[in-house]
LUMRO-228615 format. One record per residue: x, y, z of N, C-alpha, C, O in turn; residue in one letter. Coordinates in steps of 0.001 Angstrom, whole numbers, plus 500000, padded with zeros to 6 digits. Example, Ala and Ser with C-alpha at 12.3 -4.5 7.8 and 13.67 -1.06 7.14 Angstrom:
2
513190494310507800512300495500507800513200496700507800514236496681508465A512850497750507080513670498940507140512900500030507870513409501138508039S
//
This chain:
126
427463498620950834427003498516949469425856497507949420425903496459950065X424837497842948650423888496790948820423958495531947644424352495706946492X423562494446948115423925493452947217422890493536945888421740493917945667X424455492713944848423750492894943359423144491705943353423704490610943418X421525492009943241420650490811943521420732490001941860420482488799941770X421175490983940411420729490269939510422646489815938837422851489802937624X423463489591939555424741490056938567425263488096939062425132487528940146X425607487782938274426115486367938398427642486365937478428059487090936574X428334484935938346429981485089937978429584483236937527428588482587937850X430699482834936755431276481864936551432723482340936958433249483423936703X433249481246937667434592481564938098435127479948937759434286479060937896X436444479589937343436876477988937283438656477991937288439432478367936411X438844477576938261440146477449938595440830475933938099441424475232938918X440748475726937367441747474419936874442848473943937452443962474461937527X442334472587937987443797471742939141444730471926938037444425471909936845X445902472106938533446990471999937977448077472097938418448405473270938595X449169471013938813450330470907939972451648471886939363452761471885939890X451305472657938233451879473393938446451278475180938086451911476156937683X450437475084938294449511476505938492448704476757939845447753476028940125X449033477623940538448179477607941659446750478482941747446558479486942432X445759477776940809444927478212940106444035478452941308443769479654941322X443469477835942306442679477793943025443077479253944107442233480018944574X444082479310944244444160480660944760443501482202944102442923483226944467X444146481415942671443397483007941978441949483227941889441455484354941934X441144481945941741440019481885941484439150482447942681438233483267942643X439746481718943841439247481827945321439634483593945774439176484161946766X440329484044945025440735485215945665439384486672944749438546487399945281X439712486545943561438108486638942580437026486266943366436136487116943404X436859485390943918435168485056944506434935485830946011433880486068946600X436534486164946443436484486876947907436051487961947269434947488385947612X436677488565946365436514489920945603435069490397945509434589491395946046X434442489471944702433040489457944357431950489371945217430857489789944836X432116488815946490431165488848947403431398489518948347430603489540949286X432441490178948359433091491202949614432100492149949192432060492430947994X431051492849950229430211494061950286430955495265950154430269496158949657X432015495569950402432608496753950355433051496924948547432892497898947811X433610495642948267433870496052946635432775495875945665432362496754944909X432215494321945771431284493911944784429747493904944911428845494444944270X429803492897946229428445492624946901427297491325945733426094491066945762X428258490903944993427422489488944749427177488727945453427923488403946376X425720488066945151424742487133946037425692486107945879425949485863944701X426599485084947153427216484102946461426371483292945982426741482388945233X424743483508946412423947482007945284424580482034944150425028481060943546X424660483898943634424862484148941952425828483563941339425868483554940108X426875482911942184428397482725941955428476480833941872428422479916942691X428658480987940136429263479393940468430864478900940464431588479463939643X431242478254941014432828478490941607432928477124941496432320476291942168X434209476812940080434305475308940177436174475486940349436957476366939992X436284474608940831438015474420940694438687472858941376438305472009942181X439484473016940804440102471259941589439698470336940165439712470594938962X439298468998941069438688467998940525437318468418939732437118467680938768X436363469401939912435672469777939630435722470379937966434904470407937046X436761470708938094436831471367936479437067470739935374437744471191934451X436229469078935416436687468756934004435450469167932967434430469753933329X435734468757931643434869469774930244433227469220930962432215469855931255X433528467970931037431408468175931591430979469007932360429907469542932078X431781469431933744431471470104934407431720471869934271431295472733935038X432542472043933044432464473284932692431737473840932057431637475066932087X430826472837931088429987472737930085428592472439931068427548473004930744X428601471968931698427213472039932149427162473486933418426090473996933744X428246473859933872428395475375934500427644476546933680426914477433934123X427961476337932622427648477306931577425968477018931169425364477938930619X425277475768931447424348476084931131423164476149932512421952476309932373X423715476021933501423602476519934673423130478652934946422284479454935342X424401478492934381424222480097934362423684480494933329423483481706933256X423296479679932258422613480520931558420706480475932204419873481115931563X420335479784933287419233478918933420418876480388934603417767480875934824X420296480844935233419732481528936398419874482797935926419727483632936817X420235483497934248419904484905934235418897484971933473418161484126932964X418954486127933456418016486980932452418980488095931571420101488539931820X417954488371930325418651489918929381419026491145929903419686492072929435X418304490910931298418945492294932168419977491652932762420789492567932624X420513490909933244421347490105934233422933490540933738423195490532932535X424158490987934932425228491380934703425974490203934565425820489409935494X426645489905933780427676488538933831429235488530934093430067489122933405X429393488031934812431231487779935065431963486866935050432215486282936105X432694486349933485433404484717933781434623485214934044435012486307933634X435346484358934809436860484026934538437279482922934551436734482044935219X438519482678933697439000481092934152440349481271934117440847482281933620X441022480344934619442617480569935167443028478614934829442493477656935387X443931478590933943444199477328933456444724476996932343445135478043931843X444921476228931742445643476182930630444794476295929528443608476024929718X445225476705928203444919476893926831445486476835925930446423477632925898X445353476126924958446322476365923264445390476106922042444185476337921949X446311475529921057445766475092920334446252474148919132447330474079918542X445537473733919050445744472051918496444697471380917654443483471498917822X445341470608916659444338469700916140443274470793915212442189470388914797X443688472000915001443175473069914117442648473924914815442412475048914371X442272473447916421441459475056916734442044475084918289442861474246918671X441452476311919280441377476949920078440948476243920962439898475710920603X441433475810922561440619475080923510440951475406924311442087475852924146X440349475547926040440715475646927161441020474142927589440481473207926998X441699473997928396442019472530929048441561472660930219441843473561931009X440629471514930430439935471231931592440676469937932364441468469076931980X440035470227933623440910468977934299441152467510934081440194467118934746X441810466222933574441541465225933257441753465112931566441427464080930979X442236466089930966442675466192929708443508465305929337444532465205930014X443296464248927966444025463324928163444870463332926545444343463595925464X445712463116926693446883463114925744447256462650924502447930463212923639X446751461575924508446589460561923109445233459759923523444747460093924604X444520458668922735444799459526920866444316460518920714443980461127921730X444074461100919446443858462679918655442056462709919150441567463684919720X441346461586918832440224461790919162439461462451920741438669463294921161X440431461296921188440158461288922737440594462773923127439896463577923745X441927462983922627441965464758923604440779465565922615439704465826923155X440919465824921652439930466107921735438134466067922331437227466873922125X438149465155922886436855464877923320436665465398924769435588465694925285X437862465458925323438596466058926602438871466939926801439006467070928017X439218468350925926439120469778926084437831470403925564437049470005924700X437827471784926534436637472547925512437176473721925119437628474754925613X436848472892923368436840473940922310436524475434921792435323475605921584X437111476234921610436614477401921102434952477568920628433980478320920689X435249476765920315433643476796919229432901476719920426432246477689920806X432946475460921176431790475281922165432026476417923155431090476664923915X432711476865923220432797478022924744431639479225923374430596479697923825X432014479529921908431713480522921538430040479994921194429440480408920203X429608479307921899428474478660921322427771478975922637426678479541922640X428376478622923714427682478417925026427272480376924981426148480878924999X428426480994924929428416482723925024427270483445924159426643484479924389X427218482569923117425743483033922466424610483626923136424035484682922872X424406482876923943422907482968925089423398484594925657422568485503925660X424498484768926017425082486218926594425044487335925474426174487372924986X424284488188924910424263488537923958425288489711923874425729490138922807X425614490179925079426491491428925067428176490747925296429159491471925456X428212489640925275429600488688925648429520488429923667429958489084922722X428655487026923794428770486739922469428559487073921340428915486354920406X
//
């Protein structure tokens, strides 16, 4: 299969001692660059997981990938990690999420809004 020169992934596996997130994520990125199924450029592929996944670094992932497509460009996120919601809205939990006070976790997850803000730039996502 020849490689998809324009198709880019966000992939983010969230440490978590009791999710074995990094497997799933890592197993997705085998997926994606395996020539026989996918054939993404791994340049195209940004792959955060572990220590790596706290909100700065998910938040600046996202504007990463928005820097390396274009309106033709195929997009693929996934993330594997925790989520709820709290404090009135929708958030993914990134690594280093901290518990009290109300401000602080908040300042420490990313929010619905900001994930639906970052997806904007994706016009066929957002």
């Amino acid at each position: 299969m020849e490689k998809l020169n324009n198709a880019y992934a966000l992939l983010i596996g969230v440490k978590d001692d009791k999710l074995d997130t990094l497997i799933d994520a890592k197993g997705i990125y085998d997926m994606l660059v395996d020539e026989n199924l996918s054939a993404y450029h791994p340049d195209n592929i940004i792959f955060l997981s572990g220590e790596e996944t706290t909100r700065k670094h998910i938040l600046e992932a996202f504007d990463k990938l928005q820097q390396m497509t274009n309106e033709e460009s195929s997009v693929f996120l996934y993330y594997t990690g925790h989520g709820g919601y709290g404090l009135g809205e929708y958030f993914i939990q990134p690594y280093g999420i901290v518990a009290s006070p109300v401000e602080a976790v908040k300042n420490s997850w990313v929010s619905a809004s900001e994930l639906k803000e970052k997806l904007m730039y994706f016009p066929e996502i957002g």
